[in-house]
N, C-alpha and C positions, 0 to 999 in steps of 0.2 A: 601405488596407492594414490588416488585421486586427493589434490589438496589444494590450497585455493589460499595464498599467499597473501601478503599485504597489498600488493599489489594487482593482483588477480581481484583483492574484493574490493577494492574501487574500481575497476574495468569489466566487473562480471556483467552488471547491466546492459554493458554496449558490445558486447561479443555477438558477432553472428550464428555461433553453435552454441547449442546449452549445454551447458554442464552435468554431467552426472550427478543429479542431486542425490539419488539413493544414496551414492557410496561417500559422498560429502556427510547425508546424516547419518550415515553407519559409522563412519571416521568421529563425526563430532560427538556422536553417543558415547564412545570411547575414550576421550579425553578430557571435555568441559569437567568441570568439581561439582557449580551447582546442579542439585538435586532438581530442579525445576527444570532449566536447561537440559538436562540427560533426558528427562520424560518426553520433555517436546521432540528431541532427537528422535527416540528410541519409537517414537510414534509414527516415524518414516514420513514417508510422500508420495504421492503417486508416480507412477510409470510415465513415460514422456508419450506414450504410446495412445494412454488411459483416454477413449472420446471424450470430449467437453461432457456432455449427456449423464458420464459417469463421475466428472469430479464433483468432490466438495468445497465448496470457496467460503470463503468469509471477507468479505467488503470492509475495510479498515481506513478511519481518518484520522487525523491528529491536528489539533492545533495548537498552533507554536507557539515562544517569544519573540522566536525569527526566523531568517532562513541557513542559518548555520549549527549545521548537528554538533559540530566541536564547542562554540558559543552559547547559543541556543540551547531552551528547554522545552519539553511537551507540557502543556498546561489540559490536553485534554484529548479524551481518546472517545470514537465512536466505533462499533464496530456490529456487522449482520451477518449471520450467515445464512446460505444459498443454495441453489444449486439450478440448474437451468429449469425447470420444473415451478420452482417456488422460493419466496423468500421467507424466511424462518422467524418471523417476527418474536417469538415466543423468547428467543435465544438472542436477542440483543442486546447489547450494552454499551451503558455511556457510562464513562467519567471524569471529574475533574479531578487533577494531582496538582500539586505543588510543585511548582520547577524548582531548580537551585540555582536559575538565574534571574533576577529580577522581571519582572514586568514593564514594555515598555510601551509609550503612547500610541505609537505606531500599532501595533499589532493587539492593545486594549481597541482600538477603531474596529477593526478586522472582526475580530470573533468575540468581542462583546466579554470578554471575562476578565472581570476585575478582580484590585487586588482584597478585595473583601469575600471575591469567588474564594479564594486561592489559600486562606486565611486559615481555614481550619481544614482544607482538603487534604491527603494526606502523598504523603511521596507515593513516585512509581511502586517502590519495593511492594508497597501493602497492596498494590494488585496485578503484582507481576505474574503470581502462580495462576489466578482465574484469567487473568490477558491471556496467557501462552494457556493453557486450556481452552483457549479458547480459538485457537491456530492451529490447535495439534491436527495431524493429520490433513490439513485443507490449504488449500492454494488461496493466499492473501492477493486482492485484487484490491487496488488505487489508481488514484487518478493522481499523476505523477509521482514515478517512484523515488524522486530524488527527497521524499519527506521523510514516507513512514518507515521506511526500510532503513535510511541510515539514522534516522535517528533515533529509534529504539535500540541500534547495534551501538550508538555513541553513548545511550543514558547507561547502558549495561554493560559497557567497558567503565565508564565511571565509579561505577555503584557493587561490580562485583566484578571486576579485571576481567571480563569474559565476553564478547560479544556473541552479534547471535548474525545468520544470516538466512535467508531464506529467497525461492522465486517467487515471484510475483507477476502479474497479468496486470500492469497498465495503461488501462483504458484511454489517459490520454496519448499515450504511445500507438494505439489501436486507428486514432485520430488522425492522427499524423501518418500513417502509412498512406492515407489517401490525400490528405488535405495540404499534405508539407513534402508530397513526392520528389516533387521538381520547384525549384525556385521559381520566383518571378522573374522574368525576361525583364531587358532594359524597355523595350518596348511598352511592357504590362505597366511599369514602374511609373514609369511618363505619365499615362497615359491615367493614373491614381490607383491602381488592381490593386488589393491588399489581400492579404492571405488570408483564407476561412478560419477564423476562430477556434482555437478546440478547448476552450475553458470549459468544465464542466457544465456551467449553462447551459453555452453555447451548441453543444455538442449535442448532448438533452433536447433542445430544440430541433436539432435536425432529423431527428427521431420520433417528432410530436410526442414526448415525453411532458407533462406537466412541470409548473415550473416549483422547484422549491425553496425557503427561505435561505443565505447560503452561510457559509461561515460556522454550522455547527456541525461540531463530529459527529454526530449522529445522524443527522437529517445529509451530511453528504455522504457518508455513508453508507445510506438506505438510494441517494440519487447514483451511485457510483455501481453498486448493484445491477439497477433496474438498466442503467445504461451497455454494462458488459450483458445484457440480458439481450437488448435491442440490435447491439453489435454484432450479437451473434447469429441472431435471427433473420438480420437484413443481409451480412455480409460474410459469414461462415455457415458449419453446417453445426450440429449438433454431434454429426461423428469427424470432426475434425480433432485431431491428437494435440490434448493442452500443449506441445514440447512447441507450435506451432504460433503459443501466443506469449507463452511466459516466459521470464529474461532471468 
């Protein structure tokens, strides 16, 4: 039986072979309690096999209190879904939740949401069932996964003893295969070379992608999209097998 340990689920990102996710959501369909949880499960995931052409994605952002999912809270989620074809503008959503960590100045700079945002918004719980409805079935793609992926798996260990975990396709990951192959030589060092950018921006630029406002989960979101859109276009194929991009 395929199973994915404490320690496997802080290492799954950086493995070189993918996991069996079928039999991961077959496994977790059968054991989670919550009734939400089961359905996302029970809703499977594509085949590692399945051409890009054929998945469904949904583009997901979060903004934080900070950078630690154990500390740290989601103050706001943006999210689109996709498919190489077209972006689903129709089926978007944004919200702001209430963390159960305060707010701190730091990161009030960042994404703009105070505590007056925050004030009457309402916790995760109240939109956990339309979130994961809105994952079911499709491959969650970000631009680094060290946000959205553990930190929904930490608010929902909190909040109902149960995490959650899923693959993901990110794009700054996609970045880095070409931009951060090879270190800089002593020579480059010297000499001022600095490594190409791959901030979501940045990256977007390299793409002639328009530029868009940053910091809101929505609006990266929708640039986080368009960019696995360009990725794909300039540097895979369309029948290249998701197992090829996702971690």
């Amino acid at each position: 039986m395929f199973y994915l340990g404490s320690t496997a689920k802080k290492n799954v990102a950086d493995r070189d072979s993918s996991p069996d996710w079928s039999a991961f959501y077959g496994q977790k369909a059968d054991v989670v309690q919550d009734e939400r949880l089961k359905a996302f499960y029970n809703a499977g995931v594509v085949a590692p096999s399945t051409p890009l052409s054929e998945v469904p994605f949904v583009a997901v952002d979060f903004e934080t209190t900070g950078f630690d999912p154990q500390r740290d809270g989601i103050v706001s989620i943006g999210l689109v879904p996709f498919d190489l074809k077209r972006i689903h503008c129709a089926g978007a959503k944004h919200w702001i939740v209430r963390p159960r960590t305060p707010l701190v100045k730091d990161s009030v700079v960042i994404h703009g949401i105070t505590h007056s945002d925050i004030q009457a918004a309402p916790d995760l719980m109240r939109v956990l069932e339309y979130l994961l409805k809105a994952l079911e079935g499709r491959i969650v793609v970000v631009h680094h996964r060290g946000i959205e992926r553990p930190f929904l798996n930490a608010a929902l260990e909190k909040r109902l003893h149960e995490g959650i975990l899923f693959p993901v396709v990110d794009t700054l990951e996609l970045e880095a295969r070409v931009h951060r192959a090879k270190p800089l030589s002593l020579w480059q060092k010297l000499r001022g070379v600095e490594l190409e950018s791959i901030r979501l921006v940045d990256s977007r630029s390299r793409y002639n992608l328009p530029y868009y406002h940053q910091h809101h989960a929505l609006t990266d979101a929708l640039a986080t999209a368009e960019l696995l859109m360009a990725q794909v276009a300039y540097r895979f194929s369309p029948q290249t097998p998701i197992s090829e991009l996702w971690k």
